[in-house]
N, C-alpha and C positions, 0 to 999 in steps of 0.2 A: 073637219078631219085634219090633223096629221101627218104631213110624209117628210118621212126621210132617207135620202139613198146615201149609202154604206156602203165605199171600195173595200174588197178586202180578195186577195190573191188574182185579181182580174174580175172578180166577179162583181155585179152591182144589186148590193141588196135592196129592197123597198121595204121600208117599216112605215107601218100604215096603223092608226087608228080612229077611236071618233075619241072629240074632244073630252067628254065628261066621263071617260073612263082613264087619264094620262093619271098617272101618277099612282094607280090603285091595284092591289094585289089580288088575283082570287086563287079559291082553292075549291077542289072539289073534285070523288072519284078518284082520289090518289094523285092528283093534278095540281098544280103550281104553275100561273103565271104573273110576271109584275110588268104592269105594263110600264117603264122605267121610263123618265125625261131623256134621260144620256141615250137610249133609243131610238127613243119615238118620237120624242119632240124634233119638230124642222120647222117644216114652211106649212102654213096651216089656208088648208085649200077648198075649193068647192068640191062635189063629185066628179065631175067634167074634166078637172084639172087631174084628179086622185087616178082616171080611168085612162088617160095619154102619159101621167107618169108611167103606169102600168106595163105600159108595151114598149119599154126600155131599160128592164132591167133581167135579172136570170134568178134571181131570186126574190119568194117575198114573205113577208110575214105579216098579218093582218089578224085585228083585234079588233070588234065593235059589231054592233048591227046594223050599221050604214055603211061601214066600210066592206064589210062582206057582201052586203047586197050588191056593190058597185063591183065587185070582183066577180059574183054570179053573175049581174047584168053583162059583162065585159066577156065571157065564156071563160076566165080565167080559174074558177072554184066551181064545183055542184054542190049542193047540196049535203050530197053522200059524205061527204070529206070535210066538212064542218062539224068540228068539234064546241064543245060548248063547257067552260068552266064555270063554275058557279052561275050559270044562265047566260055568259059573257062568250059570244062566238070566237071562235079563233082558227086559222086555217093556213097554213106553208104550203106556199105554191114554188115548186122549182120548173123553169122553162128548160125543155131541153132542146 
């Protein structure tokens, strides 16, 4: 997977996805995501690492079906709030 943290007004975002979706657009449902390099690309990590990045930042945005999973494992995402674009999960966690 994927991570990248993004300062932007105080806040620290997490861009997360899994490897064999960086670069690829879906579409579906009236839905548009690109999962873009200038994002997503960073430090490319185990699970373990993706799930302690996690619980330091205030916002996130995740793309993949591995990364999601490690964001349900974490209590960070259900289920319910997992969106899916063209079969591709996708999920904005903001910690308040």
């Amino acid at each position: 997977m994927f991570v990248r943290i993004h300062l932007a007004d105080g806040e620290r975002i997490l861009a997360a996805c899994d490897e064999d979706i960086l670069g690829m657009t879906f579409r579906g449902d009236g839905m548009k995501i690109t999962v873009s390099e200038t994002f997503y690309k960073g430090e490319q990590v185990e699970p373990a690492v993706l799930a302690e990045r996690m619980k330091s930042v205030s916002v996130m945005n995740l793309v993949g079906r591995r990364t999601i999973e490690v964001a349900i494992a974490e209590g960070h995402v259900t289920v319910e709030n997992v969106i899916e674009i063209d079969g591709v999960p996708h999920a904005q966690v903001v910690v308040m």
